[in-house]
C-alpha positions in Angstrom: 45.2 -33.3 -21.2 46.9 -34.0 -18.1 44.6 -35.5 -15.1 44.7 -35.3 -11.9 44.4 -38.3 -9.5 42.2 -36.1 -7.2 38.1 -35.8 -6.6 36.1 -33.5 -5.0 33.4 -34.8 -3.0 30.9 -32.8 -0.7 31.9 -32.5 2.9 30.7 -36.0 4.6 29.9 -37.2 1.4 33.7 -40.0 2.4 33.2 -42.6 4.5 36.4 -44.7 6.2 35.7 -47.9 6.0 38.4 -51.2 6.4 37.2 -52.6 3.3 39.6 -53.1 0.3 38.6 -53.1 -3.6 40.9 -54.1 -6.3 41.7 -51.7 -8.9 42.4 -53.0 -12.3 44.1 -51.7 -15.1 40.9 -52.4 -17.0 39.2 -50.2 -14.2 41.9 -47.5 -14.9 41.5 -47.4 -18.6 37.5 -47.8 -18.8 37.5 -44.6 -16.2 40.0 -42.7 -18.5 37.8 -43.2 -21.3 34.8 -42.0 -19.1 36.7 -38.9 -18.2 37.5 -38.2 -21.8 34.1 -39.0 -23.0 32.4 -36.4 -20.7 35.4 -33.8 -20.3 34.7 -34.4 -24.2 30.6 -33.6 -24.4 30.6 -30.6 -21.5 33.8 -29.3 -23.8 35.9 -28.9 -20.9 39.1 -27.0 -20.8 42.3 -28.4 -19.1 43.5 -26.0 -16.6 47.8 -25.5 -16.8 49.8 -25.5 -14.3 50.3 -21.5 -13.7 46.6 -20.8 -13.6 46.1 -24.0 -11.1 48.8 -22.0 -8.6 47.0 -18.9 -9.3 44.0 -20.1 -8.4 45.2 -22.3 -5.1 47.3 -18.7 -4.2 44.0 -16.7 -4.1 42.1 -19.1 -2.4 44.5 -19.3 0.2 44.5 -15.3 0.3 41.0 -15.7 1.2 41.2 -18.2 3.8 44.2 -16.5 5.6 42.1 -13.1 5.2 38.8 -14.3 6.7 40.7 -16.1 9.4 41.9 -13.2 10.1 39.0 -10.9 9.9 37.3 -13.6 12.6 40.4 -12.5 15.1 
């Protein structure tokens, strides 16, 4: 299962900050393993790569159409 390195969070939900936290490659593994684990129990699908640039080709269909509906 390939994984991206991205997360979605809620609009405001970031915060910038100049604070720095080191990231292991403990931390790296023990998050893997938590991403397996629950990918694992909601019996999650990975998503290949032709349906991900479906899906991101639709959605920016939409955006251009409503942006230009708004015109």
């Amino acid at each position: 299962m390939k994984k991206d390195n991205r997360f979605v969070s809620p609009p405001g939900a970031l915060q910038f900050t100049d604070k720095k936290a080191l990231v292991t490659e403990r931390d790296m593994k023990r998050a893997e393993k938590g991403f397996d684990t629950i990918a694992k129990q909601l019996n999650l699908t990975p998503i290949d790569d032709t349906t991900v640039e479906l899906i991101r080709a639709r959605k920016k269909q939409e955006l251009n159409n409503s942006a230009t509906a708004q015109h």
